[in-house]
DRENRO-956504 format. One record per residue (C-alpha): residue number from 0; residue in one letter; x, y, z. Coordinates in nm, 2 decimals. Layout:
// DRENRO-956504
SITE tivex miba     xx     yy     zz
SITE   NUM    a      X      Y      Z
...
***
This chain:
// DRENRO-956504
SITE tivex miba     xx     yy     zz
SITE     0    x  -5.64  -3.94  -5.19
SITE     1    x  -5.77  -4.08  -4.83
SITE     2    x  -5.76  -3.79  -4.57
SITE     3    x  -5.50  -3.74  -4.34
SITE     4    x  -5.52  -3.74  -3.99
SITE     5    x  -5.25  -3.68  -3.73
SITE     6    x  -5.12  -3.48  -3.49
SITE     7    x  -5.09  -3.21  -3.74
SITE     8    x  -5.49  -3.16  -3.83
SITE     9    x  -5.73  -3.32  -4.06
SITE    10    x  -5.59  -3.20  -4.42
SITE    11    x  -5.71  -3.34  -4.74
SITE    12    x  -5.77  -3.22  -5.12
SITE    13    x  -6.07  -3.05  -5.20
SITE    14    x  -6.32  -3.29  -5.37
SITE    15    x  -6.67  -3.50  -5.32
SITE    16    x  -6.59  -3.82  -5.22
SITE    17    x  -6.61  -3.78  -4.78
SITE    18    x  -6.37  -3.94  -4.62
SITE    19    x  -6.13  -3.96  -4.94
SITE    20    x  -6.16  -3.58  -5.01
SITE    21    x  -6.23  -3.32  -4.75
SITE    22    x  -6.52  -3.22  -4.83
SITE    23    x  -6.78  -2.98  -4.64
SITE    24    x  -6.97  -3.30  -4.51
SITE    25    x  -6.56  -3.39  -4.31
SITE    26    x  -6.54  -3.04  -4.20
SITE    27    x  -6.88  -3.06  -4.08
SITE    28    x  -6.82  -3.40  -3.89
SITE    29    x  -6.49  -3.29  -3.72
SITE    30    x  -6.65  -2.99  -3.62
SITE    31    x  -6.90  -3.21  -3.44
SITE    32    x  -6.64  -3.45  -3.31
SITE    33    x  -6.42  -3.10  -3.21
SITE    34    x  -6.69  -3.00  -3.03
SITE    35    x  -6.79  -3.26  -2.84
SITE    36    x  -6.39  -3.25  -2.71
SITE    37    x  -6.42  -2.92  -2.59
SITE    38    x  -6.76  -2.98  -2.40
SITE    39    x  -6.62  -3.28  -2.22
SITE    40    x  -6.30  -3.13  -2.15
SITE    41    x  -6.56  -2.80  -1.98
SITE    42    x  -6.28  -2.62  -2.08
SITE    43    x  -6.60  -2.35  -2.19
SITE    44    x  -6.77  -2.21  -2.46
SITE    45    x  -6.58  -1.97  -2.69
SITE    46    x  -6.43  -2.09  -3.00
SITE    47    x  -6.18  -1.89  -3.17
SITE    48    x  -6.17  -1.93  -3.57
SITE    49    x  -5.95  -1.79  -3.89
SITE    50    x  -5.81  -1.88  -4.18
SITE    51    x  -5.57  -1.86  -4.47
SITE    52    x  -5.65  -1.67  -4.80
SITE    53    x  -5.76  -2.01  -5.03
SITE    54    x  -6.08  -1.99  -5.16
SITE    55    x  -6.23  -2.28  -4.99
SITE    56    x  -6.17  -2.12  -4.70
SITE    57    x  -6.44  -1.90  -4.63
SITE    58    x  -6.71  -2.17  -4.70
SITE    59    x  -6.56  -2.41  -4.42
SITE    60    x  -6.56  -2.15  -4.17
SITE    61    x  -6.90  -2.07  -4.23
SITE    62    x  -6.98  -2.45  -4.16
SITE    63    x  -6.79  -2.45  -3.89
SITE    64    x  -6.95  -2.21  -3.72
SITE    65    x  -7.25  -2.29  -3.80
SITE    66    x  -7.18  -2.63  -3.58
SITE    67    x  -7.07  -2.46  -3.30
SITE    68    x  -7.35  -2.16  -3.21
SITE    69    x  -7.58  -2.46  -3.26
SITE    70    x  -7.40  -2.62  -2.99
SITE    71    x  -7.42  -2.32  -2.71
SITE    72    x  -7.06  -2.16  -2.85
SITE    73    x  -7.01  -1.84  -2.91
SITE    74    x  -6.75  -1.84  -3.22
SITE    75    x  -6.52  -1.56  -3.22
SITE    76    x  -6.45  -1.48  -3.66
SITE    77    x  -6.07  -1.32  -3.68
SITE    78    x  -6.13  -1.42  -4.05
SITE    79    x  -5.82  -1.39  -4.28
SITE    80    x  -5.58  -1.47  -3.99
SITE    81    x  -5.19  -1.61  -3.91
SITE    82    x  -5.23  -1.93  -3.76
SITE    83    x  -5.01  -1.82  -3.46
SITE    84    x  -5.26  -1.49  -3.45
SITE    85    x  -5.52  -1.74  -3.36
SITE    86    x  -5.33  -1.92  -3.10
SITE    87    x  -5.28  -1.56  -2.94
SITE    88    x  -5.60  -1.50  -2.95
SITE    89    x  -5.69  -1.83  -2.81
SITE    90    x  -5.51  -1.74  -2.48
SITE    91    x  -5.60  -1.35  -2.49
SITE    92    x  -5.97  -1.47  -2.47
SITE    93    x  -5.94  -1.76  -2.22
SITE    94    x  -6.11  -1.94  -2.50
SITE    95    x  -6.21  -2.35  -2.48
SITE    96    x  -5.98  -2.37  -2.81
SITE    97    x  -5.90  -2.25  -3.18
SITE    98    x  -5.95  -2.40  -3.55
SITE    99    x  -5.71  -2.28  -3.82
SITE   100    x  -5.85  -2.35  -4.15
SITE   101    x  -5.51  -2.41  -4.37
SITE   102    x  -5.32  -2.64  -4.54
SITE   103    x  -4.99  -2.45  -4.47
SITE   104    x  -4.75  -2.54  -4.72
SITE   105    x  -4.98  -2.75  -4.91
SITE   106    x  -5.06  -2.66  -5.28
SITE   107    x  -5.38  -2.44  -5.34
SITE   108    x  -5.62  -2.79  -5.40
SITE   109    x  -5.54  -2.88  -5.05
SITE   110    x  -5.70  -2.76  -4.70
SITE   111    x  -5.72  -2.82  -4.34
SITE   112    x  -5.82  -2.76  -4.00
SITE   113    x  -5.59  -2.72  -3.75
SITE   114    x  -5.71  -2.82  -3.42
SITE   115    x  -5.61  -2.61  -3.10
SITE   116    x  -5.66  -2.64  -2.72
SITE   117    x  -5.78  -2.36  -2.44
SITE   118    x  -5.37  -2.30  -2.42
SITE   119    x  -5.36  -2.26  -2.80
SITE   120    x  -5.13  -2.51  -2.88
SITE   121    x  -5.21  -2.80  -3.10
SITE   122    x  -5.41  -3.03  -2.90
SITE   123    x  -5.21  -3.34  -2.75
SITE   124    x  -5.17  -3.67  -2.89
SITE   125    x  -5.40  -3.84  -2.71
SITE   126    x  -5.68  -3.52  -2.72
SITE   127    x  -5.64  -3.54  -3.12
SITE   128    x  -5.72  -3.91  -3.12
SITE   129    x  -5.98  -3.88  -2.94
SITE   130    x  -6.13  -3.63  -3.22
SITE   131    x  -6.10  -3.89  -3.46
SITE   132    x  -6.27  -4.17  -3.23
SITE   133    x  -6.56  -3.88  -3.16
SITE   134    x  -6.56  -3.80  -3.58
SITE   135    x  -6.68  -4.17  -3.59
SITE   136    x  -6.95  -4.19  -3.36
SITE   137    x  -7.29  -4.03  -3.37
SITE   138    x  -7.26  -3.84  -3.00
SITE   139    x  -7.31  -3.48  -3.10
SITE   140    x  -7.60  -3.36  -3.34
SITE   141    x  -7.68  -3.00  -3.45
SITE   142    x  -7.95  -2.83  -3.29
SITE   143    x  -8.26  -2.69  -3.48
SITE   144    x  -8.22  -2.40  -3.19
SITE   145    x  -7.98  -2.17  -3.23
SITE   146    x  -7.82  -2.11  -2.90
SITE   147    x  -7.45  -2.00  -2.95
SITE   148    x  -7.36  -1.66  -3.10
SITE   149    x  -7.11  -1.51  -3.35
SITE   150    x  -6.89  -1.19  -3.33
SITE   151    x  -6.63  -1.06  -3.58
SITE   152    x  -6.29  -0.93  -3.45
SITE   153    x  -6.04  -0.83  -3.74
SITE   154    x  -5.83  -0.61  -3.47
SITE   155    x  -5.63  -0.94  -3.41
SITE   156    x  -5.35  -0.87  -3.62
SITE   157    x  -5.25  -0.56  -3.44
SITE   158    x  -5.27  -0.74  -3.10
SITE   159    x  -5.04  -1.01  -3.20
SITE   160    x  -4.83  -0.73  -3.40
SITE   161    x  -4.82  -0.52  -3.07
SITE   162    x  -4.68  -0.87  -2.84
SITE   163    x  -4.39  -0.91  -3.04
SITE   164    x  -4.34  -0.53  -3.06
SITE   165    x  -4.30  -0.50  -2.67
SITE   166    x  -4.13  -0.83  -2.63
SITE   167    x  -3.74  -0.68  -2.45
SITE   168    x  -3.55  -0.89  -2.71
SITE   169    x  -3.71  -0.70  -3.01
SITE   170    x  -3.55  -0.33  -3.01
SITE   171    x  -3.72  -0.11  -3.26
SITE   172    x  -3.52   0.17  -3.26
SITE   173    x  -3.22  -0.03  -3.40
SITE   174    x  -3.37  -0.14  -3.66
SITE   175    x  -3.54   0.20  -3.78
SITE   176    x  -3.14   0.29  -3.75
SITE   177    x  -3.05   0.01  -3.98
SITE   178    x  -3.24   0.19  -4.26
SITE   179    x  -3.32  -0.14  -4.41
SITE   180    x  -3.47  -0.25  -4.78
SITE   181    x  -3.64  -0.55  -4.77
SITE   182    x  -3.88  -0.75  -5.00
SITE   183    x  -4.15  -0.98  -4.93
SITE   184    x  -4.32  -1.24  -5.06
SITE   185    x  -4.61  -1.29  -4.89
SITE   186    x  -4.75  -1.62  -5.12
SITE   187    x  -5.08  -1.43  -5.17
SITE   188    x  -5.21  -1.50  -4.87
SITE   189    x  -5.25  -1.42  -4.47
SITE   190    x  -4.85  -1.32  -4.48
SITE   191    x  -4.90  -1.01  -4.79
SITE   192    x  -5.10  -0.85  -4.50
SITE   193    x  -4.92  -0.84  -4.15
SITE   194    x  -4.58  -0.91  -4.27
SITE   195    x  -4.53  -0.56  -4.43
SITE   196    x  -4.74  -0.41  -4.14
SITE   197    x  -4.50  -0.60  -3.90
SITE   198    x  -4.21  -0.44  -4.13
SITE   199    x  -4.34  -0.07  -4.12
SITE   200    x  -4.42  -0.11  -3.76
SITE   201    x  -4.07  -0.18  -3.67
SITE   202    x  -3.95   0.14  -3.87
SITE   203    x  -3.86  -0.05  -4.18
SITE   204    x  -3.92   0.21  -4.45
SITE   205    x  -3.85   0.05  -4.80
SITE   206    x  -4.02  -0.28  -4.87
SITE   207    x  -4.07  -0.41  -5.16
SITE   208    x  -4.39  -0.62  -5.16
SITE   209    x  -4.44  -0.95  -5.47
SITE   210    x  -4.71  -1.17  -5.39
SITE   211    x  -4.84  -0.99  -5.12
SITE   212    x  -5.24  -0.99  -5.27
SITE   213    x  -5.47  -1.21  -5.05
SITE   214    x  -5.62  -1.36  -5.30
SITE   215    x  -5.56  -1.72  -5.23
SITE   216    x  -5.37  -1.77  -5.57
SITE   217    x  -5.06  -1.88  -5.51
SITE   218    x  -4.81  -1.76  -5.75
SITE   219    x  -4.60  -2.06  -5.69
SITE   220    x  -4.58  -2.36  -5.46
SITE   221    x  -4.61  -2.20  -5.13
SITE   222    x  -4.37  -2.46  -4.94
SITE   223    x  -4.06  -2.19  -4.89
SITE   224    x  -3.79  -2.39  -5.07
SITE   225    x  -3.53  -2.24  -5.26
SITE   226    x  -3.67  -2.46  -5.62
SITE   227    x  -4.03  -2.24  -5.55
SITE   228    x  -3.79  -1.86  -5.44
SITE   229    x  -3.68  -1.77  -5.80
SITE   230    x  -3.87  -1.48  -5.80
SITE   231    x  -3.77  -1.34  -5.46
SITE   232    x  -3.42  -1.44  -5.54
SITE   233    x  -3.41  -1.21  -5.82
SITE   234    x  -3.57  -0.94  -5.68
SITE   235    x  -3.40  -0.91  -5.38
SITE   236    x  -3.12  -0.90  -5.65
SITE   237    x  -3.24  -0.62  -5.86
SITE   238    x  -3.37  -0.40  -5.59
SITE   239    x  -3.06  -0.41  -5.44
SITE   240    x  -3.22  -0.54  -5.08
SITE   241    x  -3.07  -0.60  -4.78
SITE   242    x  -3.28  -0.91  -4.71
SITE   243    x  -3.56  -1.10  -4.88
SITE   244    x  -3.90  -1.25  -4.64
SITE   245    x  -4.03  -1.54  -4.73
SITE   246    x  -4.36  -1.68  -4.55
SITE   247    x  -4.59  -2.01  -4.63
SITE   248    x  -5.00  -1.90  -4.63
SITE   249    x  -5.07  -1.96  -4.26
SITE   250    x  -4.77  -1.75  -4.16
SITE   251    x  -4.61  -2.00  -3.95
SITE   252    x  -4.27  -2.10  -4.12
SITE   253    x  -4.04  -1.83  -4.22
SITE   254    x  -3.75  -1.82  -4.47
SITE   255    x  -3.49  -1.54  -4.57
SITE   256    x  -3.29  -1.43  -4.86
SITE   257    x  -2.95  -1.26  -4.82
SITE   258    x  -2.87  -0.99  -4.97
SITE   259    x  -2.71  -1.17  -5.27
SITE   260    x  -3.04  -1.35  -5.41
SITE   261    x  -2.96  -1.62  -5.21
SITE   262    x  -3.12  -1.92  -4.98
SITE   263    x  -3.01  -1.81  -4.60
SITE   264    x  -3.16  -2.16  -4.51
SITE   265    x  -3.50  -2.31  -4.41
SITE   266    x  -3.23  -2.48  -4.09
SITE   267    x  -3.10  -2.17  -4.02
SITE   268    x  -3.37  -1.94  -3.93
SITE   269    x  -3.43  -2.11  -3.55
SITE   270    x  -3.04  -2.17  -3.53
SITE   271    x  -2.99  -1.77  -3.59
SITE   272    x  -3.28  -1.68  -3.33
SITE   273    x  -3.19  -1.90  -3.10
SITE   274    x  -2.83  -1.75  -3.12
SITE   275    x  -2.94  -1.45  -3.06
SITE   276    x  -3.16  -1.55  -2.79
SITE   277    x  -2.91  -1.75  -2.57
SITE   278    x  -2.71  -1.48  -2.58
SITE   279    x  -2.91  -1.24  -2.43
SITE   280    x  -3.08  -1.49  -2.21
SITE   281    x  -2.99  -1.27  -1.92
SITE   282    x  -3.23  -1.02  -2.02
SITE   283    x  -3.50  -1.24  -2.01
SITE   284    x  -3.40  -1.43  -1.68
SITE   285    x  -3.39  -1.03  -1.54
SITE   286    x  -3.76  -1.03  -1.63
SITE   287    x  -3.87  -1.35  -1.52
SITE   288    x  -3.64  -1.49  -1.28
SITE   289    x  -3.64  -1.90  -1.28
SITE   290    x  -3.91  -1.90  -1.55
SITE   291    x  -3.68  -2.03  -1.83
SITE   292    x  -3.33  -2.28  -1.86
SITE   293    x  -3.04  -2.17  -2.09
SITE   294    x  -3.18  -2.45  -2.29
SITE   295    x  -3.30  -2.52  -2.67
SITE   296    x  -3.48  -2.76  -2.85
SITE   297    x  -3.55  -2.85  -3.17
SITE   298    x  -3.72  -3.20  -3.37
SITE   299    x  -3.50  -3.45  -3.50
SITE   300    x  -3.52  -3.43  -3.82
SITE   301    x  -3.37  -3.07  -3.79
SITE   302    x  -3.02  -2.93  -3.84
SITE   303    x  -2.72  -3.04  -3.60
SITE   304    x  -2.62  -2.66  -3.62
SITE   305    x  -2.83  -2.56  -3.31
SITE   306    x  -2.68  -2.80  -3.05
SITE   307    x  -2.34  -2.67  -3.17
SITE   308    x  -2.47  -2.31  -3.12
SITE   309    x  -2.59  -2.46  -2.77
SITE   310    x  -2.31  -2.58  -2.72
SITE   311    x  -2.15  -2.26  -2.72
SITE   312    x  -2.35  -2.08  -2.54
SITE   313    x  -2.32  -2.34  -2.22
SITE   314    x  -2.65  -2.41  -2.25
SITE   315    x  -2.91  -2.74  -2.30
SITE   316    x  -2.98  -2.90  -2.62
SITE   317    x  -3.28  -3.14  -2.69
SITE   318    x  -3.44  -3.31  -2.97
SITE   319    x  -3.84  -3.40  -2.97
SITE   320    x  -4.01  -3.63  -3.21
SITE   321    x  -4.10  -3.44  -3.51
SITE   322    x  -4.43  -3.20  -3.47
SITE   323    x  -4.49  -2.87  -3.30
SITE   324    x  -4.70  -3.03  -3.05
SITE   325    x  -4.40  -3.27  -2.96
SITE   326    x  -4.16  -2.98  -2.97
SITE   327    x  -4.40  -2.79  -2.75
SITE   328    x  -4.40  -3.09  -2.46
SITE   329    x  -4.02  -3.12  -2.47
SITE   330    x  -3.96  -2.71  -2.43
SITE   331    x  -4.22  -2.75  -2.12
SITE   332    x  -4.01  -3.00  -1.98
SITE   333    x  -3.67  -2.86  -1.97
SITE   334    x  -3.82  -2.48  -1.95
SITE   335    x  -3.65  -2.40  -2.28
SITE   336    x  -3.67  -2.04  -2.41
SITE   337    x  -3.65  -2.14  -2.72
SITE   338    x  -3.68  -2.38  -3.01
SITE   339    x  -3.88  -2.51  -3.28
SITE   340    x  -3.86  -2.72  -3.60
SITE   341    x  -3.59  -2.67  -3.91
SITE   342    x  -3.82  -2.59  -4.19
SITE   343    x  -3.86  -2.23  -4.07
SITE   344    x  -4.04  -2.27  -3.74
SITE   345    x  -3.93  -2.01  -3.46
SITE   346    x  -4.12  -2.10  -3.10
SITE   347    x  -4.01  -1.79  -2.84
SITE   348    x  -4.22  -1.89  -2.51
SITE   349    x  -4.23  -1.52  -2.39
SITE   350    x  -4.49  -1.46  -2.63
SITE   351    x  -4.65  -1.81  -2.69
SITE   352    x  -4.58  -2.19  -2.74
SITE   353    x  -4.60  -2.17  -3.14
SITE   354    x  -4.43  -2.13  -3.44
SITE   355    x  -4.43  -1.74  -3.51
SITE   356    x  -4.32  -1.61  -3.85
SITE   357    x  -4.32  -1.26  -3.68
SITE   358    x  -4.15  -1.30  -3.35
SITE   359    x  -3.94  -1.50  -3.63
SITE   360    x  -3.87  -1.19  -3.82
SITE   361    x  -3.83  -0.93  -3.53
SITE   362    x  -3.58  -1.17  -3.34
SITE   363    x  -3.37  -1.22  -3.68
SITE   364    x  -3.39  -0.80  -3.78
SITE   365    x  -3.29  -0.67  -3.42
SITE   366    x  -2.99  -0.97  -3.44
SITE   367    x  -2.89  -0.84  -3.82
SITE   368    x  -2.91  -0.43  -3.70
SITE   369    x  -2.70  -0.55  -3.37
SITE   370    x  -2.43  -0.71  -3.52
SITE   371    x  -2.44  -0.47  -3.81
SITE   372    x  -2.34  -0.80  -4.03
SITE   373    x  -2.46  -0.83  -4.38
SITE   374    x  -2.71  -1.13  -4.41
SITE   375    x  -2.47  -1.33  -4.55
SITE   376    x  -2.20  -1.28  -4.31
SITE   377    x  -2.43  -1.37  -4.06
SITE   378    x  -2.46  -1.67  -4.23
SITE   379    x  -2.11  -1.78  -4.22
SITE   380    x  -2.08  -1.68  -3.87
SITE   381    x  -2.29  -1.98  -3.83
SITE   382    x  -2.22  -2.38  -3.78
SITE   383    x  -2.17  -2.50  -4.14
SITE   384    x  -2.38  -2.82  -4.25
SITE   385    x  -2.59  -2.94  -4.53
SITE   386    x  -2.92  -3.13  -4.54
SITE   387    x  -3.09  -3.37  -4.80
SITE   388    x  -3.44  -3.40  -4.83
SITE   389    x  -3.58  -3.69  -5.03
SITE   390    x  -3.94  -3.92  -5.00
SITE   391    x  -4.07  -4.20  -5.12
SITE   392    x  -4.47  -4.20  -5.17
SITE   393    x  -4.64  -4.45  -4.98
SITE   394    x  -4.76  -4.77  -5.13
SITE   395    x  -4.94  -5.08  -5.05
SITE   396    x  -4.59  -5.24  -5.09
SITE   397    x  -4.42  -5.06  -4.84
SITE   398    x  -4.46  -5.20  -4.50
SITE   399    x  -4.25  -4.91  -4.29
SITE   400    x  -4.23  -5.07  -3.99
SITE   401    x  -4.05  -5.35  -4.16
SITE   402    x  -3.83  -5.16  -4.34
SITE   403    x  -3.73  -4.94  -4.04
SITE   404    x  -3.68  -5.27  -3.80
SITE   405    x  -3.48  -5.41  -4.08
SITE   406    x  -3.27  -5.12  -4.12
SITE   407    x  -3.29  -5.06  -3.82
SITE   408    x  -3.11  -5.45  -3.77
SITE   409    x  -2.85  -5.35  -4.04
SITE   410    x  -2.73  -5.01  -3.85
SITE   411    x  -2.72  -5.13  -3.50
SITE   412    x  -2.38  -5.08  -3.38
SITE   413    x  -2.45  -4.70  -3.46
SITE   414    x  -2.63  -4.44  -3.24
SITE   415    x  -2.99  -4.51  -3.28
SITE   416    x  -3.32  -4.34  -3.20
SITE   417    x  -3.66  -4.47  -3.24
SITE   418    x  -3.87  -4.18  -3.08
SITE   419    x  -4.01  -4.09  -3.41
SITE   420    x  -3.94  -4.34  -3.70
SITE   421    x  -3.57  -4.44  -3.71
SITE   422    x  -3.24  -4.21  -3.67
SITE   423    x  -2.91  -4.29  -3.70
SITE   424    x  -2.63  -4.04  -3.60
SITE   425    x  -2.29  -4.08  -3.71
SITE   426    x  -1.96  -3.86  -3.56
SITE   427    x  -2.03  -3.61  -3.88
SITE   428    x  -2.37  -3.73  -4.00
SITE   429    x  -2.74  -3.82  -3.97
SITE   430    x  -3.03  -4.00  -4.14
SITE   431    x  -3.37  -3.94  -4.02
SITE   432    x  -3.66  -4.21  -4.16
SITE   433    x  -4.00  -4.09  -4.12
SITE   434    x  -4.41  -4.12  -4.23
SITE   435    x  -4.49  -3.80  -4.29
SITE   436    x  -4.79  -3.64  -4.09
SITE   437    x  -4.89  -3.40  -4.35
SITE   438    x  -4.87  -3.63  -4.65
SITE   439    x  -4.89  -3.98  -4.76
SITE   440    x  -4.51  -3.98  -4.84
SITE   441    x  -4.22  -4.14  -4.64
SITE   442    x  -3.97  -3.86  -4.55
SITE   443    x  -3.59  -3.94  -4.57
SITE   444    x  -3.37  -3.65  -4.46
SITE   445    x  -2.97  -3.65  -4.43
SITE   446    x  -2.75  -3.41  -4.29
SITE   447    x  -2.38  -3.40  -4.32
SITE   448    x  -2.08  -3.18  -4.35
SITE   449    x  -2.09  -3.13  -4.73
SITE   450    x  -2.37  -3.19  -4.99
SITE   451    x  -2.20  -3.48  -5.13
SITE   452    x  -2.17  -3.63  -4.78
SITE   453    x  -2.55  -3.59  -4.73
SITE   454    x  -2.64  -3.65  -5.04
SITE   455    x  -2.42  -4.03  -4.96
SITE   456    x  -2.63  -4.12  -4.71
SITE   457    x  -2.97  -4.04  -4.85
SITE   458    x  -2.84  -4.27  -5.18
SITE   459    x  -2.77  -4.51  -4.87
SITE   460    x  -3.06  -4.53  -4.70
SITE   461    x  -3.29  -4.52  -5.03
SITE   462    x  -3.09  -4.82  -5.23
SITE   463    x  -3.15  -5.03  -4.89
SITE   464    x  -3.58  -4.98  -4.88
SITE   465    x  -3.56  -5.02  -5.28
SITE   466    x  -3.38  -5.37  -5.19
SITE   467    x  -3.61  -5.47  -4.89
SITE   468    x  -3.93  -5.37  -5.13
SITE   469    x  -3.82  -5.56  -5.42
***
């Protein structure tokens, strides 16, 4: 399978064919092209790296930094590490950028690097082209001389732990009061570590912890879906918990249980923050007067639920092309103080510009001990939708941008958008038509007011591309 390369990282399956697989000669040459980025953007010479807990992971760091103290960099290790621990860190360290080996959700024969800038967000669309453009040419080379160094620092955790622990919208002592039982399922890698630390920190006493061994052997697929939660279902059932935590391996998505054994909802995690958040925006504005807009934003391939909650909280609603770096741009523009992507991807701008799993978390357990609501209540309290998601692989016979113009031609007296593949919005519906940046696969997602309705208009959309392709 031919790598993939997009806004979202160089990712591939592990393997010996370069270029097809990623193999240690790719990580080697985007290191080099990575590199050469930084150095003309004189944005300096420290590199932060980590990783998730897959086995491959420890030999493409090593290559990596190999690349860059031969360059004049001095490559700062937080080895097994949260992806947003290393954009923390990036910032903490005024460093010239990050690299996040992980293929997130991706199954265990997958990896990745994800690419950061000196502000530790993902680097911009034009920046991450230009990697690719450098990856091709021949304009760095590894010195014989050693002139870089290397330096370990597995502290990391605990600074990132102690941001979102002082952050005013996180109140610990309400949650100790809550007394709490929580499992965790920490998908045996980065997560099994600082998600239970995050838990005991914040005076959370009985956790239950499945998966939680670093091991980099995921006991299931690691994309948090309910099909892949039948373990953390049940025991959230048998234990009797209050609420079930559910990570992917880099620790950037995060999904919860209720206290019945069931999905809360990939969609709902932001929509539930961002409740929250809004309505103690005051607090914040106290703080940092002028520094953020009443505002939210979220991709557009994500749930309709968090303009309605917006909505009523008299505040701004936007939608960004799918892609944290897209998100990121659009928040910056209208000063958001919050938002972030439907599969589980909370961004709180207080403490950085990424998806957080644990400002995630804290957010959601001071809103549950506040409104002393059960999970599930909380749930229903909230805008009610329901959301398809279907793909098609991609083939040599499907031409996207001739199946999007053409249904694109078929749905144009609807509301269209074209920002990022094609969206059409109906009074109590949406379809959302997309390449995927993280696989080769075409994404088609629906949301409506019922699963049948959804499910409608995903039957809709796919009987039209199985006509155009025929």
């Amino acid at each position: 399978m031919p790598l993939i390369k997009s806004i979202s990282g160089i990712r591939g399956t592990l393997g010996n064919q370069p270029g097809e697989d990623l193999t240690p000669a790719d990580v080697r040459k985007f290191a080099l092209a990575f590199a050469a980025l930084l150095q003309a953007k004189n944005w300096g010479d420290k590199l932060i790296i980590g990783r998730d807990a897959r086995p491959s992971g420890a030999r493409f760091s090593g290559i990596i930094t190999e690349v860059f103290i031969s360059l004049g960099f001095q490559v700062i290790d937080l080895g097994l590490a949260t992806t947003p621990t290393v954009e923390v860190a990036v910032l903490a360290e005024n460093a010239a950028g990050g690299i996040i080996i992980t293929a997130s959700h991706n199954p265990i024969e997958w990896n990745a690097l994800k690419l950061l800038n000196n502000q530790g967000e993902f680097l911009s669309v034009d920046d991450g082209k230009r990697v690719l453009e450098l990856a091709e040419g021949e304009i760095l080379k590894e010195t014989e001389v050693i002139s870089g160094a290397e330096r370990k620092d597995i502290n990391y955790q605990q600074k990132h732990l102690d941001l979102v622990l002082d952050l005013p919208l996180v109140e610990l002592a309400l949650i100790t009061q809550a007394k709490f039982r929580i499992v965790v399922d920490g998908i045996n890698s980065v997560g099994g570590l600082v998600i239970p630390e995050l838990l005991r920190q914040l005076g959370v006493r009985d956790i239950i912890e499945i998966n939680c061994q670093p091991d980099g052997q995921f006991a299931h697929k690691p994309e948090p879906l309910a099909e892949n939660l039948n373990g953390i279902m049940a025991a959230v059932q048998e234990n009797k918990a209050d609420l079930g935590i559910v990570v992917d391996p880099d620790v950037d998505r995060l999904a919860f249980i209720d206290e019945n054994g069931a999905m809360f909802g990939e969609e709902y995690t932001l929509v539930a923050v961002a409740d929250y958040v809004l309505e103690n925006f005051l607090v914040l504005e106290k703080e940092n007067p002028g520094k953020y807009q009443k505002a939210a934003v979220s991709n557009l391939s994500s749930s309709r639920a968090l303009a309605d909650i917006v909505r009523k909280q008299s505040g701004e609603y936007a939608a960004a092309a799918v892609g944290e770096v897209n998100v990121v741009e659009k928040m910056k523009e209208i000063k958001a103080v919050i938002g972030g992507e439907g599969n589980g991807g909370v961004i709180f701008p207080e403490l950085h510009y990424g998806r957080d799993a644990l400002v995630g978390a804290a957010l959601f357990l001071t809103l549950l001990a506040k409104s002393g609501k059960k999970a599930s209540e909380l749930r229903r309290s909230l805008p009610e939708y329901h959301m398809v998601k279907e793909k098609l692989e991609l083939t040599k016979i499907i031409n996207l941008p001739e199946i999007l113009d053409k249904i694109k031609s078929a749905y144009q007296s609807e509301k269209l958008s074209t920002v990022d593949g094609l969206k059409i919005d109906w009074p109590d519906s949406w379809v959302h038509l997309r390449a995927s940046n993280t696989e080769p696969i075409v994404r088609i997602y629906a949301e409506g007011k019922t699963p049948v309705a959804a499910a409608e208009r995903v039957k809709e959309i796919k009987d039209k591309i199985l006509a155009i392709i025929k």
